[in-house]
C-alpha positions as CSV (number, residue, x, y, z in Angstrom):
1,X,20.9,-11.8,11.1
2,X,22.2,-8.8,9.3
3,X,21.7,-4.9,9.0
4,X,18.4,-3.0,8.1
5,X,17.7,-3.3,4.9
6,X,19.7,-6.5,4.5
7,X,16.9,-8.1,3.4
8,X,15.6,-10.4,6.4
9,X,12.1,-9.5,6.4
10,X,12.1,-9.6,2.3
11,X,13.5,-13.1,2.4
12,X,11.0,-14.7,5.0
13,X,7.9,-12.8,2.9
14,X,9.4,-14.7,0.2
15,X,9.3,-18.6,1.7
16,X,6.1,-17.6,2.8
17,X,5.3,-17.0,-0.9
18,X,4.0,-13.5,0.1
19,X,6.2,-11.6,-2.2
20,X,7.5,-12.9,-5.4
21,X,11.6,-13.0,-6.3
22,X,13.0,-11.7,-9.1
23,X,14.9,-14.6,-9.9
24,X,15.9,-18.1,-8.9
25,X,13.6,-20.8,-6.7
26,X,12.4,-21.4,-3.2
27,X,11.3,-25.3,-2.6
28,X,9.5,-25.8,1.0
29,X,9.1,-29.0,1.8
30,X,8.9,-29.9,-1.6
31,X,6.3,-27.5,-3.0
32,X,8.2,-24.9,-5.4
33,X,6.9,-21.7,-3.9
34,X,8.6,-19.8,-6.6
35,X,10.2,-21.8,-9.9
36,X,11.5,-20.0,-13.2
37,X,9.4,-21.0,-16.1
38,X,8.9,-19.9,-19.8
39,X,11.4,-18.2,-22.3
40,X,11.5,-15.0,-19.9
41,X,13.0,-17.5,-16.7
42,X,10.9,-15.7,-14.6
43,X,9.5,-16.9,-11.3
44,X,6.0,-18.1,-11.4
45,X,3.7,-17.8,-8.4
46,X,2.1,-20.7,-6.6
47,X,-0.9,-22.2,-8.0
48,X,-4.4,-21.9,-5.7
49,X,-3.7,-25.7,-4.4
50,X,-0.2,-24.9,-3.9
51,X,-0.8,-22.0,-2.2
52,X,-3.4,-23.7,0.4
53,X,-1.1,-26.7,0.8
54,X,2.2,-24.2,1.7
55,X,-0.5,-22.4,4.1
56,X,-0.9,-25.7,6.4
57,X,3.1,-26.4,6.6
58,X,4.7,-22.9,6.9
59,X,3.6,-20.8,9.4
60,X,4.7,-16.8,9.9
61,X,5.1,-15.0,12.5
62,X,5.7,-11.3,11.4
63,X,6.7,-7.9,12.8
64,X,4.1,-6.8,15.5
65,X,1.6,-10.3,14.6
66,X,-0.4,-8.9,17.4
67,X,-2.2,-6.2,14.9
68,X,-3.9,-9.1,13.6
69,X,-6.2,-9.9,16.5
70,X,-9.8,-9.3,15.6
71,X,-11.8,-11.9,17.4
72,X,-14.2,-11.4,20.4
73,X,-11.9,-13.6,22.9
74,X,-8.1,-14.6,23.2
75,X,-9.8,-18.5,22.3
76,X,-11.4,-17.6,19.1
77,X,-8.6,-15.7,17.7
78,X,-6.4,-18.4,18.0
79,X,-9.1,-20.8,16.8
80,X,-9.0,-18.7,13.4
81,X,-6.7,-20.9,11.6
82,X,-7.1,-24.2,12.6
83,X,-10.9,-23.8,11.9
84,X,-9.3,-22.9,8.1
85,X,-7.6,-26.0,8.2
86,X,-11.7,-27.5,8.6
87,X,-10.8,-29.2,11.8
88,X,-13.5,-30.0,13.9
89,X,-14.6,-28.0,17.2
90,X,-12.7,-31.0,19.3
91,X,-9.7,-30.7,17.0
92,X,-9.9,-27.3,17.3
93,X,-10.6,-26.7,21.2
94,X,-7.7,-28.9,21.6
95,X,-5.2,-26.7,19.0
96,X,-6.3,-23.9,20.6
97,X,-6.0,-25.3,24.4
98,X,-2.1,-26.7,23.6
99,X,-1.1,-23.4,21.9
100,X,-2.2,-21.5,24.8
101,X,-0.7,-23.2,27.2
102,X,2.6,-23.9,25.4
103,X,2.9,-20.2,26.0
104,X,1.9,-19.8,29.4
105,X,-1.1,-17.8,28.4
106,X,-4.2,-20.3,29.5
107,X,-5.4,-17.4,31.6
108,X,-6.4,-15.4,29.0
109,X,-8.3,-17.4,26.8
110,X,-11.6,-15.4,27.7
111,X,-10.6,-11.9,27.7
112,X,-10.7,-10.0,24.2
113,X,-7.3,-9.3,22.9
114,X,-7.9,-5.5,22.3
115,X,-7.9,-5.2,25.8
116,X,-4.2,-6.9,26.9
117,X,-0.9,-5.5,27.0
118,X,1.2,-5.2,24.3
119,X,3.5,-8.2,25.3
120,X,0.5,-10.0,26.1
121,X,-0.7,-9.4,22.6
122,X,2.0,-10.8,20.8
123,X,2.1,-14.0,22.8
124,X,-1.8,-14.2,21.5
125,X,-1.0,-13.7,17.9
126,X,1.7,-16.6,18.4
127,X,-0.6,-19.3,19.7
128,X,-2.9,-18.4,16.7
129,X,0.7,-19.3,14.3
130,X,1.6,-22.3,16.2
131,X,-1.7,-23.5,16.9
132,X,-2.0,-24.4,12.8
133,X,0.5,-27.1,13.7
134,X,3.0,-25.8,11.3
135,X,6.0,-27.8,10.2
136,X,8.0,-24.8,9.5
137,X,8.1,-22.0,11.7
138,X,9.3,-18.4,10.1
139,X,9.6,-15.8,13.0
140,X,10.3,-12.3,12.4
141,X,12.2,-10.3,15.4
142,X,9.3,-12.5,17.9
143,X,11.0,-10.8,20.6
144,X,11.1,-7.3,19.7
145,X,10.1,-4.6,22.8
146,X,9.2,-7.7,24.7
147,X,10.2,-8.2,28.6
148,X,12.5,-10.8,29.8
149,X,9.8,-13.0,30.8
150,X,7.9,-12.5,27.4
151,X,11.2,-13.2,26.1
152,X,11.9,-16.6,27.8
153,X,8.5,-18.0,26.7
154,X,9.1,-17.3,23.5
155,X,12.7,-18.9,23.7
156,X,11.2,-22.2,25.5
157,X,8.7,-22.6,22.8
158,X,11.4,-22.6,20.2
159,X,12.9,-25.0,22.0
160,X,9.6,-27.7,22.5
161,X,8.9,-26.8,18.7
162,X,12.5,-28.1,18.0
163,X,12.3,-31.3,19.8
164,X,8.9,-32.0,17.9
165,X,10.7,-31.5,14.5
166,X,9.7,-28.5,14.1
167,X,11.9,-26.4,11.3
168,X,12.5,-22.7,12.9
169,X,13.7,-19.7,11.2
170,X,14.5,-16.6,13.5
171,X,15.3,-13.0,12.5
172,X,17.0,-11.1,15.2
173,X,19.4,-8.5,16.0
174,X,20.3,-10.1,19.0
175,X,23.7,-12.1,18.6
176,X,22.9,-13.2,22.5
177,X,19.1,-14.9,21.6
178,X,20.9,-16.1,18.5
179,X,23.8,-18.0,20.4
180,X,21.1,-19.1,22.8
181,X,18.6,-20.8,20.5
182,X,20.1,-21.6,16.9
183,X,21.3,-24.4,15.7
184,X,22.9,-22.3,13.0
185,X,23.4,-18.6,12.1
186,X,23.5,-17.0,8.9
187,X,24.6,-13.4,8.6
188,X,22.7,-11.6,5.4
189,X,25.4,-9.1,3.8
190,X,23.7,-5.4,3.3
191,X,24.3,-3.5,0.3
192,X,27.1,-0.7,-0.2
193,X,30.8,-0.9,1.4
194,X,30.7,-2.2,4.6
195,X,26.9,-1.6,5.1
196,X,26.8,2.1,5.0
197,X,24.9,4.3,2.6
198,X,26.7,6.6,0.4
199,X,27.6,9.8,1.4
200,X,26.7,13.2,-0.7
201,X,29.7,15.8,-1.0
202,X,28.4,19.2,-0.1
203,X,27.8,20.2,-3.8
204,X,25.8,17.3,-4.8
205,X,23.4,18.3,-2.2
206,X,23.0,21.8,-2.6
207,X,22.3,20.6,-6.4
208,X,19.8,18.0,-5.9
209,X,16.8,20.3,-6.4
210,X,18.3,21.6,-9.1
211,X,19.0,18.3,-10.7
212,X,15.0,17.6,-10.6
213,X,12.2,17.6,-13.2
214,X,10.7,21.3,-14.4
215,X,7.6,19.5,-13.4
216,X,9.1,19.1,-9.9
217,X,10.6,22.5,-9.6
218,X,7.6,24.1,-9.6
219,X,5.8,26.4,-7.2
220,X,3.4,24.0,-5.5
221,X,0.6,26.3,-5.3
222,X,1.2,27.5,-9.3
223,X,1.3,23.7,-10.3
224,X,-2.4,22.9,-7.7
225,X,-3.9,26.2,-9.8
226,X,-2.3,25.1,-13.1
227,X,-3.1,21.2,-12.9
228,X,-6.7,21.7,-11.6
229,X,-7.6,24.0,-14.3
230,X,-6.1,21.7,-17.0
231,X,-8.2,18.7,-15.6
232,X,-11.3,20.5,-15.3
233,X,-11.0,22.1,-18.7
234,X,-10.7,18.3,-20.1
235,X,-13.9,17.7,-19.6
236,X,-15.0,20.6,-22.4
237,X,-13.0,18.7,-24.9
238,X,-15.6,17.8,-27.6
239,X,-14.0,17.6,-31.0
240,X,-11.1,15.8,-32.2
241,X,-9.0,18.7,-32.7
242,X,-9.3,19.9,-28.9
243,X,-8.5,16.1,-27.9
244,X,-5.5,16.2,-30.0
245,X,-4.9,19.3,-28.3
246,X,-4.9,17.9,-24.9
247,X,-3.3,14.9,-26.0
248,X,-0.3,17.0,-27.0
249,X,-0.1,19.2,-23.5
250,X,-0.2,16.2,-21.0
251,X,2.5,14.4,-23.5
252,X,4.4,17.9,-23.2
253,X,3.5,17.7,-19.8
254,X,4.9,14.5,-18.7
255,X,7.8,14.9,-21.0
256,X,8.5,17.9,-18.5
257,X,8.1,15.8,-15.5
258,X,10.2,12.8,-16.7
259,X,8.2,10.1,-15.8
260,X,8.9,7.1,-17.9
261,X,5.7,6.4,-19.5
262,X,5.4,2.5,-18.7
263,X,5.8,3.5,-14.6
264,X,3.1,6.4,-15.3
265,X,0.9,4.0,-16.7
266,X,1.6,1.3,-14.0
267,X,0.4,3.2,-11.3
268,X,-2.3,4.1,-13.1
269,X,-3.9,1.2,-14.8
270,X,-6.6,0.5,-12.7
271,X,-8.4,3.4,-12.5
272,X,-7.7,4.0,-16.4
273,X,-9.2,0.1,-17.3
274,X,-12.3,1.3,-14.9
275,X,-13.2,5.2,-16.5
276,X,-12.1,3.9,-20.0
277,X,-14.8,1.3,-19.3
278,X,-17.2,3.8,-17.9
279,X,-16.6,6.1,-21.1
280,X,-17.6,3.1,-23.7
281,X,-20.7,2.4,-22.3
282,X,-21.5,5.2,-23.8
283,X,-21.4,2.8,-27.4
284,X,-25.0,1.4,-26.1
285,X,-26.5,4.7,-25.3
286,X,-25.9,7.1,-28.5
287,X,-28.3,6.1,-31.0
288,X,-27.9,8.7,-33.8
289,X,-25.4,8.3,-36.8
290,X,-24.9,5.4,-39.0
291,X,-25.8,2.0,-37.8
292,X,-22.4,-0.2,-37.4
293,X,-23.6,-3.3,-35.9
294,X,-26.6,-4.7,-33.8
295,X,-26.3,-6.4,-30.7
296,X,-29.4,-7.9,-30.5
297,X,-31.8,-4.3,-30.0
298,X,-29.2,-2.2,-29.4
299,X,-27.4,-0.4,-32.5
300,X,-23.6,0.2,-32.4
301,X,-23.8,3.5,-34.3
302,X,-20.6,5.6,-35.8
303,X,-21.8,8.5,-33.3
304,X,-21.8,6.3,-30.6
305,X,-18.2,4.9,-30.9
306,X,-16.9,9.0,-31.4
307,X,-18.3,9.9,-28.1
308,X,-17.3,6.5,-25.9
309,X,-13.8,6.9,-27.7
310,X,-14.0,11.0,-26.8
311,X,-15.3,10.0,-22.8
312,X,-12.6,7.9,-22.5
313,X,-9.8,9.8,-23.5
314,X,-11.3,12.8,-21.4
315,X,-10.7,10.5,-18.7
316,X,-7.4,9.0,-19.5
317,X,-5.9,12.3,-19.8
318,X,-7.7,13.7,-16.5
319,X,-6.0,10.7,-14.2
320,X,-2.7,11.1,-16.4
321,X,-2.4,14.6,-15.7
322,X,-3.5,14.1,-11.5
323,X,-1.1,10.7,-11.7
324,X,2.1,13.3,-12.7
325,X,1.1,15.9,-10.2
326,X,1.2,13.5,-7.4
327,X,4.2,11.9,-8.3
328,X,6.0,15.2,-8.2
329,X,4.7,16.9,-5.4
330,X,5.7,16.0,-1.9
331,X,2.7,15.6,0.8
332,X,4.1,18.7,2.4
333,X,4.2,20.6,-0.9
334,X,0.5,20.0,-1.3
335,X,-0.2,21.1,2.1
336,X,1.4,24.0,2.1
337,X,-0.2,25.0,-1.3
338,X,-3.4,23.9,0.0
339,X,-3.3,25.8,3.2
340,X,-1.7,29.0,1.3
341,X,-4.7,29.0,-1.2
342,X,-7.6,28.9,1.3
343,X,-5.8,31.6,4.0
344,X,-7.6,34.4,1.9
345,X,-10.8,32.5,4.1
346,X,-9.4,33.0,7.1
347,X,-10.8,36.4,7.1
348,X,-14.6,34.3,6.9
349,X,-13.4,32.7,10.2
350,X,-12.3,29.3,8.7
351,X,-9.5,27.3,10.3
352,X,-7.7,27.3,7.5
353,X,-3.9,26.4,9.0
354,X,-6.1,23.4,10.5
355,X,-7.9,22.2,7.2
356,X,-4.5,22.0,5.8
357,X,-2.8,20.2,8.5
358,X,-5.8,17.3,8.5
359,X,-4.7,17.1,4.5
360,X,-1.4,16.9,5.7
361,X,-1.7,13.8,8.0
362,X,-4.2,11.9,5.9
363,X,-2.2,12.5,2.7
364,X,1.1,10.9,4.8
365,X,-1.2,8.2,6.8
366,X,-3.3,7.0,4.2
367,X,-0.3,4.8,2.6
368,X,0.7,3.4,5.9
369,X,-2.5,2.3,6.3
370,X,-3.0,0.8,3.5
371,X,0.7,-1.1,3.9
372,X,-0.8,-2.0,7.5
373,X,-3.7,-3.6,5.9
374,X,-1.9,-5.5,3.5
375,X,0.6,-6.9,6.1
376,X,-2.9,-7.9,8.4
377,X,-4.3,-9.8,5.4
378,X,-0.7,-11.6,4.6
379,X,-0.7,-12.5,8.2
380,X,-4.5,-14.0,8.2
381,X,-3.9,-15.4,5.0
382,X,-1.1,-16.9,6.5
383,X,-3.2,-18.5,9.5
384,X,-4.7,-20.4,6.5
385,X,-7.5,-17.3,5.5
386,X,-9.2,-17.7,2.4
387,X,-8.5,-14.0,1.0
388,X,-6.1,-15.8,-1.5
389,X,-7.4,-19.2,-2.3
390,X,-11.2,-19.2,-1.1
391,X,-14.3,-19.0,-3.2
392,X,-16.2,-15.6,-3.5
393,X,-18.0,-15.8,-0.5
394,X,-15.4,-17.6,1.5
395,X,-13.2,-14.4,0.4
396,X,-15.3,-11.9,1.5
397,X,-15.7,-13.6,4.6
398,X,-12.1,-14.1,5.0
399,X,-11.8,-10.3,4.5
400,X,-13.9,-9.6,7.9
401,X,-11.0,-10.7,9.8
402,X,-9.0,-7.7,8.9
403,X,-11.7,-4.9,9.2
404,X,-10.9,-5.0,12.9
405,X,-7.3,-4.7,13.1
406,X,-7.6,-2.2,10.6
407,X,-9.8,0.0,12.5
408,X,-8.0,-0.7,15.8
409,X,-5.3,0.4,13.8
410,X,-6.8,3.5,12.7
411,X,-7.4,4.3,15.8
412,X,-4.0,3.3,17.3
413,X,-2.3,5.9,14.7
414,X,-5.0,8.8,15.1
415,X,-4.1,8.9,19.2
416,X,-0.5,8.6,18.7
417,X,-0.5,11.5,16.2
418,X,-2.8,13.4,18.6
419,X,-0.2,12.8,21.1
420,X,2.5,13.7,18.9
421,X,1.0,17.0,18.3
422,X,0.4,17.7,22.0
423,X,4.2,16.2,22.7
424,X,5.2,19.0,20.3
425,X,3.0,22.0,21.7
426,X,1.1,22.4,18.9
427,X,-2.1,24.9,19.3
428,X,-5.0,25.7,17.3
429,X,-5.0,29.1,15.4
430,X,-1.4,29.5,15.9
431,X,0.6,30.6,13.1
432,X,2.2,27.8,11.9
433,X,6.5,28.6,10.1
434,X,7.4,26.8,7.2
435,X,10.9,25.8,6.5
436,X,10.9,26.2,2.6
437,X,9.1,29.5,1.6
438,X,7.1,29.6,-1.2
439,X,8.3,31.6,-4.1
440,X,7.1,32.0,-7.5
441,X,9.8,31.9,-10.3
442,X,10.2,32.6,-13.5
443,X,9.8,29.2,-14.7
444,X,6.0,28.9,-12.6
445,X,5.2,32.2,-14.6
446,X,6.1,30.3,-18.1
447,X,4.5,27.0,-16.9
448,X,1.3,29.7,-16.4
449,X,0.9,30.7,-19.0
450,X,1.6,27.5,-20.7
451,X,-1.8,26.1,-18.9
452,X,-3.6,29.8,-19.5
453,X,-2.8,29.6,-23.5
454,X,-3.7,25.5,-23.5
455,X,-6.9,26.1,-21.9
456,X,-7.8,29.7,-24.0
457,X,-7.1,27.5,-27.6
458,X,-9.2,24.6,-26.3
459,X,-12.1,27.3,-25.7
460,X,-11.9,28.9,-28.8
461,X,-11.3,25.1,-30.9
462,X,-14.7,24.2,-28.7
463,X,-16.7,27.9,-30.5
464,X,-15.2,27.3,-33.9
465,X,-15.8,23.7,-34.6
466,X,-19.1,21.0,-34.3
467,X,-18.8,18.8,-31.3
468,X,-18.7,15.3,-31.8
C-alpha cells in the first residue's frame, strides 16, 4: 500500500524483471532477477534462460490486464500462456478449464472477449495469469472499478491460491480488501514531507517561463519557420566549410536550448545509427577520386568517403536540430503554430482550425499509445510470450498477440476523444480561443535573423567554393 507515486507499480514491474533497478538485488525463488555486478555495481538484467525460467514461476497481473485480450474466444486467450509453457492440448484444455472455473467464468469460454463487459474482461485476463500455474502471484490494484461481486471472486481466488502455496503480492488502496485478505501489509513511504508535493510561492511561478531556455522562450510559430528552414537548408551543405558552418549553428543552437548533450544524443541514437548508416553507403557507390582500398570489386575511393562522411553529417545535424525543437516545444505550442500558419488557407476553403486539432490529438496520443503497447507486450511476455526470449520467428509471432489489443486500443481512445469533444460542445468551423496568445518578441526577431544570416552564408559558401 502507499500514495501515488509511492512506487507500487515500479516495485512489482521490478520482481517481474520488467524494469531494471538502479541499485541493489531482487532474488525470486532463487533466480537473481537483478544482481550488481562489475566495477560500476550496477544491476545486470536476467539472462534469456533466466528470463524464461522467472516467466513460468511469477505471474503478473497488471493495471487494466484486460487490454491484453486478443484471441478469437474467452478459451484461447487464456490458453495463450500455458501453450508457451509447450504443454500439450490436454494439459492445456485442462489449465484453461480450472482457471475458468476458479473464477466463476465457465460460461464464457466461447464468446470473444472484445465483446464482454469491462468487469467481465478483467476476470478473462486473470484466468490467462493464473492458468500458467504461477508460484508467485503479483497483482496490481485486481480490483480496481470492479463490482462487489467481481470483487469477491477475485478475493476467493486469493484465498484457494493461498491454500495451494501460492505466494500473493496485492497493491491496493483499499485498507478494507487489505485487512480482508493479507497475511501482512507493507505501507511504501512517498516522497516529500508527509507525501505532498512542494508548493510554489506566487513569485516562483510567475517566473517559471522566464527561468526557461531562449530556445524555449520562443514564439512557436517563429521557431516552426526558423527550424524548418534550417533543416531543409542542411541538405545544400556540400563543402566542408558550409558543414563546419552548420556544425557551429546547431551547437549554438542547442547551447541556447540547454539540452545536455548526452540526453540529446540518447533520445536520438537510433535514428542517428540508421541515417548515419544510410549516408555511408554512399562509400560503395562514388567511384571517382583516388583508390583507398578494394573490397573485392568495389573501390573505397577518397571521394567516396568525403561524400558518405558529408551525407551523414547532413543527417546528424537535420535530426539534432528536429530532436531540440521537439524537446522545447509543448504539443499545444506546435498546434497552435501549425494551425496559425495554415489560417492564411482558410480563405481556399480548408479546415484549417481542424487540421490543427487532428495534429493536436495525435501529437498528445501517439506516446500513450506507444506506453499502451509496451505495457500489452510486458503483459504477454509475462503469460510466457516469446517477444523477449524466443527465436526470430517465434518473436514475430509472439508480437501478433499484441497487434489486437493495440488496435482495440486505438479505437477505444479515438471514441472516447470523440466523445470528449462532443461532452465539451465542440463544433466544426467554430473559432476556436487560445489561452496563451501568440506574440512575437524581440528575442524571436534576433533568433530570425540568426537562422535568415545562417542560411544566406551557407548559400553564398555553396556559389564560392567546389562541392565535395
Amino acid at each position: 500500500m502507499g500514495s501515488n507515486g509511492a512506487g507500487k507499480s515500479t516495485l512489482a514491474r521490478l520482481i517481474c524483471a520488467l524494469d531494471r533497478p538502479d541499485s541493489g538485488s531482487i532474488t525470486v525463488e532463487g533466480i537473481a532477477v537483478a544482481r550488481t555486478r562489475g566495477k560500476d555495481r550496477k544491476p545486470r538484467m536476467l539472462r534469456r534462460a533466466d528470463r524464461r525460467r522467472l516467466r513460468e514461476v511469477v505471474g503478473f497481473v497488471m493495471q487494466r490486464p484486460e487490454r491484453q485480450l486478443f484471441a478469437e474466444t474467452v478459451a484461447e486467450d487464456v490458453a495463450y500462456g500455458p501453450r508457451n509453457q509447450h504443454l500439450n492440448e490436454n494439459e492445456v484444455r485442462e489449465r484453461v478449464d480450472w482457471a475458468l472455473k476458479l473464477l466463476h467464468i465457465e460460461h464464457l469460454a466461447d464468446r470473444s472477449p472484445l465483446e464482454l463487459s469491462g468487469g467481465q474482461q478483467r476476470l478473462v485476463a486473470i484466468a490467462g495469469v493464473i492458468a500458467c500455474r504461477p508460484r508467485v502471484l503479483v497483482m496490481d490494484e485486481p480490483t480496481a472499478s470492479l463490482d462487489t461481486a467481481a470483487t469477491a471472486r477475485i478475493h476467493e481466488l486469493v484465498h484457494t491460491l493461498h491454500d495451494q502455496g501460492v505466494t500473493t503480492l496485492i497493491i491496493t488502496h483499499s485498507e478494507a480488501e487489505a485487512h480482508e485478505i493479507a497475511d501482512r501489509i507493507v505501507v511504501m513511504p512517498s516522497h516529500g514531507d508527509n507525501g505532498n508535493p512542494p508548493v510554489l510561492a506566487a513569485s516562483d511561478q510567475n517566473d517559471g517561463r522566464r527561468s526557461l531556455p531562449l530556445i524555449a522562450r520562443l514564439d512557436p510559430r517563429v521557431k516552426m519557420v526558423s527550424f524548418l528552414a534550417m533543416m531543409f537548408t542542411a541538405f545544400a551543405i556540400n563543402t566542408p566549410a558550409q558543414l563546419l558552418l552548420g556544425a557551429l549553428a546547431v551547437a549554438s543552437v542547442v547551447a541556447a536550448a540547454r539540452i545536455r548533450p548526452a540526453r540529446l544524443l540518447r533520445s536520438v541514437h537510433m535514428f542517428l545509427a540508421l541515417f548515419v548508416v544510410a549516408g555511408l553507403l554512399n562509400i560503395f557507390f562514388v567511384r571517382s577520386g583516388t583508390v583507398l582500398a578494394q573490397l573485392g570489386p568495389i573501390p573505397i575511393t577518397d571521394d567516396g568517403v568525403a561524400v558518405a562522411v558529408l551525407y551523414a553529417c547532413r543527417f546528424a545535424l537535420v535530426i539534432i536540430l528536429g530532436a531540440v525543437f521537439l524537446e522545447t516545444t509543448t504539443p499545444t505550442s506546435m498546434t497552435d503554430a501549425f494551425g496559425a500558419l495554415l489560417s492564411p488557407l482558410r480563405r481556399l476553403g480548408m479546415h484549417t482550425q481542424e487540421i490543427a486539432l487532428v495534429m493536436s490529438l495525435a501529437l498528445r496520443f501517439l506516446p500513450t499509445l506507444g506506453n499502451e503497447a509496451k505495457a500489452i507486450a510486458d503483459a504477454q511476455a509475462a503469460r510466457g510470450g516469446s517477444i523477449e526470449t524466443g527465436s526470430p520467428a517465434e518473436r514475430i509471432r509472439a508480437m501478433v498477440a499484441t497487434i489486437v489489443p493495440i488496435f482495440a486500443g486505438t479505437l477505444r481512445h479515438a471514441d472516447n476523444l470523440s466523445l470528449a469533444l462532443d461532452a465539451r460542445c465542440y463544433e466544426e468551423g467554430t473559432r476556436r480561443t487560445h489561452w496563451r496568445v501568440m506574440r512575437v518578441a524581440a528575442r524571436d526577431i534576433t533568433f530570425l535573423a540568426f537562422a535568415a544570416v545562417y542560411i544566406a552564408v551557407l548559400v553564398t559558401l555553396g556559389l564560392l567554393l567546389p562541392s565535395i
